[in-house]
TORKOL-4160 file (C-alpha; in steps of 0.2 Angstrom, whole numbers, padded with zeros to 4 digits, m for minus):
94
<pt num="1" X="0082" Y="m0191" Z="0015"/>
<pt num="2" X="0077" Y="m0175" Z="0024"/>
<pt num="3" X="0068" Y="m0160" Z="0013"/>
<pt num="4" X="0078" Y="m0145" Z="0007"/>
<pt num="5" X="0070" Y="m0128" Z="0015"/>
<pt num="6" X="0065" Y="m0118" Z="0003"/>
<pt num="7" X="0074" Y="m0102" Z="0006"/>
<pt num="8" X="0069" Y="m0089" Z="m0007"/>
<pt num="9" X="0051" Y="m0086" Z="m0012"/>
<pt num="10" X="0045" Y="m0098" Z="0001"/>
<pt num="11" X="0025" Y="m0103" Z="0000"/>
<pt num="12" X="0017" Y="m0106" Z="0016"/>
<pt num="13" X="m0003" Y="m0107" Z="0021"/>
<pt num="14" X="m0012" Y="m0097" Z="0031"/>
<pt num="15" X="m0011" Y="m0107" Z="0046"/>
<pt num="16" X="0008" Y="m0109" Z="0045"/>
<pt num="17" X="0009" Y="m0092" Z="0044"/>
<pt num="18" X="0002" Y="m0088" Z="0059"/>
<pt num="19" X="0010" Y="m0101" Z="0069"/>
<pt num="20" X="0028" Y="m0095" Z="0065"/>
<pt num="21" X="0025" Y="m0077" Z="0058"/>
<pt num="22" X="0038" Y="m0071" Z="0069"/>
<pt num="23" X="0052" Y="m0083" Z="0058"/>
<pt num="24" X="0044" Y="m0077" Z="0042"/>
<pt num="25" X="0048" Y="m0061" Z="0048"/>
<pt num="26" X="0064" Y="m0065" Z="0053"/>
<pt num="27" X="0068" Y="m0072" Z="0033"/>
<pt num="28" X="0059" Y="m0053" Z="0029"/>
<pt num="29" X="0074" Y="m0045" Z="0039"/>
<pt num="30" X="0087" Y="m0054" Z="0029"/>
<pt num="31" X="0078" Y="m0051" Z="0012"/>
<pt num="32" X="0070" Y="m0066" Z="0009"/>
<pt num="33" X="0051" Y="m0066" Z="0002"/>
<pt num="34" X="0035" Y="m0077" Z="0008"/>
<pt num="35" X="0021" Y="m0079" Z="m0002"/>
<pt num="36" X="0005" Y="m0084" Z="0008"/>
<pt num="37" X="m0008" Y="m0095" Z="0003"/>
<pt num="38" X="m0028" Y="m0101" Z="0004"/>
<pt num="39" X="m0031" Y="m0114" Z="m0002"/>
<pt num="40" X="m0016" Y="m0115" Z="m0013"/>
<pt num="41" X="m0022" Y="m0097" Z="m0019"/>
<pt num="42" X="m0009" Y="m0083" Z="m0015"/>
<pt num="43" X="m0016" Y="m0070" Z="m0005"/>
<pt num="44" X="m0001" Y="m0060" Z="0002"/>
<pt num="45" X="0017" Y="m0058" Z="0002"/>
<pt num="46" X="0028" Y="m0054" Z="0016"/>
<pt num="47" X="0042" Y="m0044" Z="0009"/>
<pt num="48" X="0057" Y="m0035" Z="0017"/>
<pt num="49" X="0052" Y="m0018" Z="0020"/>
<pt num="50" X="0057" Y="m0002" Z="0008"/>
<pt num="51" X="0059" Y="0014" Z="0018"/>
<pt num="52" X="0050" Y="0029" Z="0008"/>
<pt num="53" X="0062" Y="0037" Z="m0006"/>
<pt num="54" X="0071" Y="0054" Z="0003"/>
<pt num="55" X="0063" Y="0065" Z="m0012"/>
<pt num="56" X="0047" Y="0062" Z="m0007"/>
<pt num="57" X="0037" Y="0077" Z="0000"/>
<pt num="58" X="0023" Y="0082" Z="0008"/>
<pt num="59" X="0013" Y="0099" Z="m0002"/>
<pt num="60" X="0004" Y="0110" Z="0010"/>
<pt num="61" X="m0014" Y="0113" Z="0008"/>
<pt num="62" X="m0018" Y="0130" Z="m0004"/>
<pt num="63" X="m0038" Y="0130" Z="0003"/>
<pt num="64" X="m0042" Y="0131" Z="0019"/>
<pt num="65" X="m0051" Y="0114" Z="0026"/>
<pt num="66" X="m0067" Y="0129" Z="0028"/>
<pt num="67" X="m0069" Y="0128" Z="0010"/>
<pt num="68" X="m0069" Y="0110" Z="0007"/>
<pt num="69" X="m0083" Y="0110" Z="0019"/>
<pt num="70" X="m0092" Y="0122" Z="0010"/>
<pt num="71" X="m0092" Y="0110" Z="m0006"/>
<pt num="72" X="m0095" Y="0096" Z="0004"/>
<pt num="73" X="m0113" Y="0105" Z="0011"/>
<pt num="74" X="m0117" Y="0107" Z="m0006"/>
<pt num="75" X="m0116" Y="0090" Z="m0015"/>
<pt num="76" X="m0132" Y="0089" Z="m0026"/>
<pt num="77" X="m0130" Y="0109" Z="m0032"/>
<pt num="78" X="m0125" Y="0109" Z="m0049"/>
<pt num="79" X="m0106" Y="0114" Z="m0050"/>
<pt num="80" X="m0101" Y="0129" Z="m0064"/>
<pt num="81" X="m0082" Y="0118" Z="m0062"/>
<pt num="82" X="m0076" Y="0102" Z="m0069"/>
<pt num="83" X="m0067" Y="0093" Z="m0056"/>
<pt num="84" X="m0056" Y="0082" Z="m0066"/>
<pt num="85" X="m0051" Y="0099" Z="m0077"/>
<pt num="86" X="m0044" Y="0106" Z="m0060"/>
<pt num="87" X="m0036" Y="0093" Z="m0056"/>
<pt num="88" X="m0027" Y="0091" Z="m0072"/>
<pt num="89" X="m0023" Y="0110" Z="m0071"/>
<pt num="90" X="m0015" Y="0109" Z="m0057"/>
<pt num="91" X="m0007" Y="0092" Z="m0059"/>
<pt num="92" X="0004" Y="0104" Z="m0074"/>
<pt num="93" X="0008" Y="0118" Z="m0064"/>
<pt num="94" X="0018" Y="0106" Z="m0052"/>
């Protein structure tokens, strides 16, 4: 009696993976899922690939990379700013 192939969620090993990545890629394209193992541990998971939502967009700076430098050079002075309070702040004005 032959084995069924396991066609979704496959489980391979390491070293199958890399012997015939390019048909574990190829089940990728058509949507299918691999989980690799080591040692019978999973360690990854080779999934079809999700292009980035349209909505996503990229803020412009509103320092210049000067004044990020400027803290840098200054690490151990004491700061009169709570980072995390900024960040929060400006987290709600978005």
């Amino acid at each position: 009696m032959a084995k069924k192939k396991k066609e979704a969620g496959d489980t391979v090993n390491v070293a199958a993976a890399k012997a015939r990545l390019s048909q574990y890629l190829a089940r990728a394209k058509r949507g299918q899922e691999t989980i690799v193992t080591e040692f019978r541990v999973p360690v990854a998971k080779i999934v079809p690939f999700a292009p980035m939502d349209d909505d996503f967009e990229i803020i412009p700076p509103t320092e210049s990379l000067d004044s990020l430098r400027a803290m840098a050079s200054d690490r151990g002075a004491k700061r009169s700013w709570d980072s995390v309070s900024l960040l929060l702040a400006d987290r709600e004005e978005r």
